[in-house]
C-alpha positions in Angstrom: -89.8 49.0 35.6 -92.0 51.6 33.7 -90.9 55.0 32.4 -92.0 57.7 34.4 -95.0 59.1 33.9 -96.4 55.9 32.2 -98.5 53.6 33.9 -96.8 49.6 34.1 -98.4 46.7 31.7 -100.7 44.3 34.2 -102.0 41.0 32.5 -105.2 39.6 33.4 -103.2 36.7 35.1 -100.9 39.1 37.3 -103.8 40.7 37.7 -105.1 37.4 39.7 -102.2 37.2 41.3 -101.7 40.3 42.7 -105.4 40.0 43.8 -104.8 37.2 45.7 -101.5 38.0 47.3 -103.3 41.1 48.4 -103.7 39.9 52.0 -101.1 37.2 52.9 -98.1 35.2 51.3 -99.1 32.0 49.0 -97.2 29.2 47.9 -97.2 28.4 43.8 -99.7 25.7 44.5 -101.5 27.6 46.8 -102.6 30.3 44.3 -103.1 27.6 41.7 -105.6 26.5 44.5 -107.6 29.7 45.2 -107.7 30.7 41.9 -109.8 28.3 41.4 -109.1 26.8 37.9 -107.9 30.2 36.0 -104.0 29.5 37.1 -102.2 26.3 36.2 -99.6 24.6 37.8 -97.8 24.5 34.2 -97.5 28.9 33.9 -98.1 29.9 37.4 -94.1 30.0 38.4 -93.3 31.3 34.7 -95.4 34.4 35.5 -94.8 35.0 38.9 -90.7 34.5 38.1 -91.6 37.5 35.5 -93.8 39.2 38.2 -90.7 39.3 40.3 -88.6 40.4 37.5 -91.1 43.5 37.7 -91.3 44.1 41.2 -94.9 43.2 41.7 -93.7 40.1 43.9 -91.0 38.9 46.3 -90.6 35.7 47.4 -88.1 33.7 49.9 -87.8 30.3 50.7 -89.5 28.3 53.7 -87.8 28.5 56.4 -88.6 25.4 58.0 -90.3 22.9 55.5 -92.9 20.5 57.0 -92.1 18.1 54.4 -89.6 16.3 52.5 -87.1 17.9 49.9 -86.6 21.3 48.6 -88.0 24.7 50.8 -91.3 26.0 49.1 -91.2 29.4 47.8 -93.6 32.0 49.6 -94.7 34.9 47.8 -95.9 38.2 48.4 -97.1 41.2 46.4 -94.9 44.5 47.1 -96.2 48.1 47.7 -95.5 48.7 43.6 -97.2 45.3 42.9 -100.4 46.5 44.9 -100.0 50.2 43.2 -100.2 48.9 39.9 -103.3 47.1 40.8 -104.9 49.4 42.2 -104.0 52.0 39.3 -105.6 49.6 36.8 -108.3 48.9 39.2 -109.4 52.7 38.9 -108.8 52.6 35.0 -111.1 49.8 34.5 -113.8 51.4 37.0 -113.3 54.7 35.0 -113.4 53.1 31.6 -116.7 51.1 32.9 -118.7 54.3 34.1 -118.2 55.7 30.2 -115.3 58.5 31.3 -117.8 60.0 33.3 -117.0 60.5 36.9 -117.8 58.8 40.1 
């Protein structure tokens, strides 16, 4: 977690993530899918174990899997996750209007 007062590191990839988690749970593969090409199956469970790590995600197992061998992991971005978006969302917006305001 950050100190307070200072606002959390987002990568572009988390970044992705987040964006896509925004509105419902994904698989790994799944946001591999819909990102279409900027994620790889190779990173994508690195970062979003690290994501985790930060509190940006949670995940939890299938319950019932409609295929054969282990439970798929589901994740979901958390109300921090979605703050810190939406916090370097406005800094970027800020940043691209010169400083000036809206």
């Amino acid at each position: 977690m950050a100190r307070p007062g200072k606002l959390p590191m987002l990568g572009r990839t988390e970044t992705l993530i987040l964006e896509l988690l925004r509105s419902e749970e994904m698989y790994g593969l799944q946001l591999v899918a819909a990102s279409k090409g900027k994620l790889k199956r190779g990173s994508v469970y690195v970062v979003l174990g690290r994501m985790e790590e930060k509190g940006y995600v949670l995940s939890h197992a299938e319950e019932k899997p409609e295929h054969a061998g282990l439970p798929r992991r589901l994740y979901r971005a958390t109300g921090f996750g979605l703050r810190v978006l939406d916090a370097w969302s406005l800094a970027a917006a800020h940043l691209a209007l010169g400083g000036r305001h809206a």
